[in-house]
C-alpha positions in Angstrom: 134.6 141.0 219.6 138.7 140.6 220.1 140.6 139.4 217.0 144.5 139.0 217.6 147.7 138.3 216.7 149.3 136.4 219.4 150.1 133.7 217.3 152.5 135.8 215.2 154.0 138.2 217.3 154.4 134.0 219.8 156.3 132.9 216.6 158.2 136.3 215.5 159.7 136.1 219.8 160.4 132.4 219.0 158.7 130.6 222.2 155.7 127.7 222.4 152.0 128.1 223.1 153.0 126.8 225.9 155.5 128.8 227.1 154.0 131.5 226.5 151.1 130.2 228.6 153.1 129.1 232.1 154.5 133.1 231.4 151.1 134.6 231.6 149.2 132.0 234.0 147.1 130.0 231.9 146.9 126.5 230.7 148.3 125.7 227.0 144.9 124.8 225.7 143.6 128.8 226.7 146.4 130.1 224.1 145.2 127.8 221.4 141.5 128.5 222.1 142.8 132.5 222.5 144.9 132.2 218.6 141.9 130.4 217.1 140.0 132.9 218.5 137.2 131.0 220.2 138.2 132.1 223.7 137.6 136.1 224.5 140.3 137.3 227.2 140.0 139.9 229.9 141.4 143.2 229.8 144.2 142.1 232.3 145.1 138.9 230.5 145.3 141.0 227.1 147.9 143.7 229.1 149.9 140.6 230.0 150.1 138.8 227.0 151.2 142.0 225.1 153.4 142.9 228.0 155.5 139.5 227.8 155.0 139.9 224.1 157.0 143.6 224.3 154.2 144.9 222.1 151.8 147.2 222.4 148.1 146.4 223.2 146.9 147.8 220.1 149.3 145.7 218.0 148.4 142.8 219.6 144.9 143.0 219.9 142.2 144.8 217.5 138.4 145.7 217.9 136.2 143.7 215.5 132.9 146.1 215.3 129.9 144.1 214.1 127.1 145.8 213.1 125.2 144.8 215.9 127.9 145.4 218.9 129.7 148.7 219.0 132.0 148.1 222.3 135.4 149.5 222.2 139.0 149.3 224.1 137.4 152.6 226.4 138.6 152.2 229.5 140.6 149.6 229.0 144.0 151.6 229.2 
C-alpha cells in the first residue's frame, strides 16, 4: 500500500485539489479519493504529482509494508 502526503506539500505550494488535478489530468474527486487515501495511483501519476509538486517521489509518497504484502518502489524509478 501507498500512503502520501499530497495534501501538505498541495497546501505548503498554495494551489486547490483542483488545480492541482486539471495540472496532472485527473478529475477533482481522484485527488480527494488520492489524500484520503482510498484511491491507489499508478507509478506515472505518482511521478507527475511529485513532479508538479517540485518534490521528490520519496517525499511525496512512502511504502506502507503490511505484514502480509511486501511490494516496494523497485522499478519504479
Amino acid at each position: 500500500m501507498v500512503t502520501n502526503t499530497v495534501a501538505t506539500w498541495r497546501i505548503k505550494k498554495g494551489v486547490t485539489k483542483a488545480h492541482l488535478a486539471r495540472q496532472v489530468g485527473v478529475a477533482r474527486s481522484y485527488m480527494t479519493k488520492l489524500e484520503r487515501g482510498t484511491m491507489q495511483p499508478s507509478g506515472e501519476m505518482m511521478f507527475r504529482i511529485a513532479r508538479y509538486l517540485g518534490r521528490p517521489l520519496e517525499e511525496v509518497f512512502q511504502h506502507s509494508q503490511t505484514t502480509t504484502t511486501k511490494a516496494s518502489f523497485v522499478g519504479l524509478k
